[in-house]
C-alpha positions in Angstrom: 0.0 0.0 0.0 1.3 3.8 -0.5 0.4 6.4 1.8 0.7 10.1 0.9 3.2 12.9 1.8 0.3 14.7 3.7 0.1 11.9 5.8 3.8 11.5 6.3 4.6 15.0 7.2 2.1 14.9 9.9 3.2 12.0 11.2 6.9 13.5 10.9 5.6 16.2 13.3 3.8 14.6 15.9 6.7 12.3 16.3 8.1 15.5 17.5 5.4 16.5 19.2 5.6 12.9 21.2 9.2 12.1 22.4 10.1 8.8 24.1 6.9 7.0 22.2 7.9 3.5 20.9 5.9 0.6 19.3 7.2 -3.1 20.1 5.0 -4.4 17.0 7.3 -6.3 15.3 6.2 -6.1 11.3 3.5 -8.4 10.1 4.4 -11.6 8.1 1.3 -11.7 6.0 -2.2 -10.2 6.3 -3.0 -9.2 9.8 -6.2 -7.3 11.5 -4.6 -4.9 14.2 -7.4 -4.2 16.9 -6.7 -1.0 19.5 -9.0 1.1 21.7 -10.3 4.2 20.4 -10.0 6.4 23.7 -10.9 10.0 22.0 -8.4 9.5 19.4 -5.9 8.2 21.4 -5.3 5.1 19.6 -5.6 6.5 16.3 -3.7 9.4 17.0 -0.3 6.8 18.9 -0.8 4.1 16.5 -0.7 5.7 13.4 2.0 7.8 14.2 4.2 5.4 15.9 3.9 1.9 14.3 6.7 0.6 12.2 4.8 -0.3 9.0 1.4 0.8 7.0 -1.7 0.0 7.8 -4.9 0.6 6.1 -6.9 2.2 8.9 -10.6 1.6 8.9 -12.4 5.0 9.1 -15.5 5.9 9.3 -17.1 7.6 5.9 -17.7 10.8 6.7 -14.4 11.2 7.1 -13.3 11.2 3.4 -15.5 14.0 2.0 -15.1 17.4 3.2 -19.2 18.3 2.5 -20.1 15.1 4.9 -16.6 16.2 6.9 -17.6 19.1 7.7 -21.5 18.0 8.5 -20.5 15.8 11.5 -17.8 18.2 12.5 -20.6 21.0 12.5 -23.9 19.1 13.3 -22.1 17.2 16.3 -18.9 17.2 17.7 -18.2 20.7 18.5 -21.9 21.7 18.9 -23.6 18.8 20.4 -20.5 17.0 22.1 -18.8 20.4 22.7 -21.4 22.9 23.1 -20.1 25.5 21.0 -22.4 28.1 19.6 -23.3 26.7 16.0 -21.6 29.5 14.6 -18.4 28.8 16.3 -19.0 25.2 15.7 -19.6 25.5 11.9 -16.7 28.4 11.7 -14.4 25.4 13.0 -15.5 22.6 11.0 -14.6 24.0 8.0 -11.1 24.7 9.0 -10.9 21.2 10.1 -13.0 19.5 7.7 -10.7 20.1 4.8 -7.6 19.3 6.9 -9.0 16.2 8.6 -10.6 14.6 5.0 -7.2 15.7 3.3 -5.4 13.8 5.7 -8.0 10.9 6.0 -7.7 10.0 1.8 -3.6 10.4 2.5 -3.1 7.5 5.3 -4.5 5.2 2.5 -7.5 3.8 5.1 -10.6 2.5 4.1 -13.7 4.0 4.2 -16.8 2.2 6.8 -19.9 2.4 5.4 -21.8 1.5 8.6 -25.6 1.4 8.5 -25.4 2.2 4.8 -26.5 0.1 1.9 -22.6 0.4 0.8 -21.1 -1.7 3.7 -20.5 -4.1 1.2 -17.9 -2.1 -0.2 -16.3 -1.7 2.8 -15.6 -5.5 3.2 -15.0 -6.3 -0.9 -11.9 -3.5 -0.2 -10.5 -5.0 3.3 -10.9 -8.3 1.8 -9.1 -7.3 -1.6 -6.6 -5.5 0.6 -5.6 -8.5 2.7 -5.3 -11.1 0.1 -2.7 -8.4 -1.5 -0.7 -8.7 1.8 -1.6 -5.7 3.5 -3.2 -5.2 7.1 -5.9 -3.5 8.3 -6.2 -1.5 11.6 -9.3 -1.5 13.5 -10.7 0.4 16.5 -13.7 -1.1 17.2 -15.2 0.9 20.9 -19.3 1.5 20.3 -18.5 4.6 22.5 -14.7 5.8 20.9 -14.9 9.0 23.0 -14.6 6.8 26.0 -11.0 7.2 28.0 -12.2 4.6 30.6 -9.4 1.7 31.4 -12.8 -0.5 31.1 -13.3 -1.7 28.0 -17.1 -1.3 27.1 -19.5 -2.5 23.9 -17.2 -2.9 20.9 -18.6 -3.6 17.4 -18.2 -6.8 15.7 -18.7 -6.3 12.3 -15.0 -6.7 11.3 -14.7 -9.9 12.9 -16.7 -11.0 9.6 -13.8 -11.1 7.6 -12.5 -13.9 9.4 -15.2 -16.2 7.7 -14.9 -14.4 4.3 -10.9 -14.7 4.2 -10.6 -17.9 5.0 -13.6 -18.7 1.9 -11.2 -16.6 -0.5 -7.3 -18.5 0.8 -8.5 -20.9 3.2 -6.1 -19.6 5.3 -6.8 -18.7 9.0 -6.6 -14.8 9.5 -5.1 -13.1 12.4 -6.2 -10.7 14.7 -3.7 -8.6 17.0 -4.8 -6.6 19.9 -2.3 -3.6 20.8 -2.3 -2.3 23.8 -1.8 1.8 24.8 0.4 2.4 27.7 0.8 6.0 28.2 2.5 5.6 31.4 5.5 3.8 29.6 4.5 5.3 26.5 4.6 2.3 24.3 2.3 0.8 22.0 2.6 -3.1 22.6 1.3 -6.2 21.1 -1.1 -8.6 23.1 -1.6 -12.4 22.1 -2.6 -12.5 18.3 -6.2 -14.9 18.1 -6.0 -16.6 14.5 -9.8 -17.5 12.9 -10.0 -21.1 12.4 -12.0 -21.4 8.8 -12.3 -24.8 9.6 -14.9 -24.1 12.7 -18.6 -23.6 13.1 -18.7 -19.7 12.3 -20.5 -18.5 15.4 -18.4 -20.6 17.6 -15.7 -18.5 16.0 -16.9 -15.9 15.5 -17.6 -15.3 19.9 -14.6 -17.5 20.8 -12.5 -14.7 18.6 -14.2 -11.8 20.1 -14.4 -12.6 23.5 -10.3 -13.2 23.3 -10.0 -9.6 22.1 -12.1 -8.3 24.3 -10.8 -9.3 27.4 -6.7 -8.5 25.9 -8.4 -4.9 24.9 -9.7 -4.3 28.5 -6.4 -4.8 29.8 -4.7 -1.8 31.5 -1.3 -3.0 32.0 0.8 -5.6 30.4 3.7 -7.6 31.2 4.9 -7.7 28.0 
């Protein structure tokens, strides 16, 4: 996968912006789904930044297009989450919706159709991307402005391409949970859960998700 110089620069800077920060992710030997916690952009914001090799990131929609950008930028976060005055708020988001797109298109990620007719897209490009080798990067927290340690509802939906990977290679596909420690600041890398094709689907399906969920609620590590 190729990212974009937009995306590179930034990252440049907030490696400057974050001294000390280390990943111990060693690089992936095939096609692996990375899973973090959201945490208010935390996760995005350390994991992107810091990890030693690409991802493609999944993102939700919105995110691409500076119209719909701007929208959710306008419409929610800073006046409904923040409680700015809506002409502050829409002043705002369109500063940051043509940033925040720009940047979104340049890291390479994938769009998330979620409750859209087009979610089917979503998986026909994660699915196309991983048989090419590459790996996908998931945060999956209902609630992703949540910095609680506990882990709460997480969605599932990506957990699907388990089943449908192992249908295209017939290969078990891998999921990694990373952990964030800010205290040590380092981004580390829990006990990978492979999908066994071979298994009844909703066995799998729970036994994989309840192994990430407990390694995501984590909020220390030995490792």
């Amino acid at each position: 996968m190729r990212q974009g110089g937009f995306f590179k620069t930034v990252r440049f800077l907030n490696r400057l912006l974050h001294p000390g920060w280390q990943a111990e992710v060693p690089p992936p030997s095939g096609a692996r789904v990375y899973i973090c916690r959201h945490k208010n952009m935390q996760g995005p914001l350390m994991t992107l930044t810091f990890l030693p090799f690409p991802v493609r990131t999944w993102v939700y929609y919105v995110f691409f297009d500076r119209k719909t950008c701007y929208r959710q930028y306008a419409d929610y976060t800073f006046s409904k989450r923040y409680h700015m005055p809506m002409p502050v708020a829409r002043t705002l988001a369109w500063v940051v919706s043509g940033l925040v797109s720009a940047l979104t298109r340049s890291t390479g990620a994938i769009a998330v159709h979620r409750g859209t007719v087009r979610i089917h897209e979503t998986f026909r490009e994660s699915l196309d991307a991983l048989k090419a080798g590459d790996s996908l990067l998931v945060f999956p927290d209902v609630d992703y402005t949540s910095e609680d340690d506990a882990m709460g509802a997480m969605y599932e939906g990506f957990l699907l391409l388990g089943r449908s990977y192992g249908r295209a290679t017939g290969k078990g596909l891998t999921f990694i949970p990373l952990h964030i420690d800010e205290h040590t600041r380092r981004i580390v890398q829990l006990t990978p859960v492979t999908y066994n094709p071979a298994a009844k689907p909703a066995d799998e399906k729970a036994r994989v998700r309840e192994a990430l969920h407990t390694q995501l609620a984590q909020t220390t590590t030995d490792n």
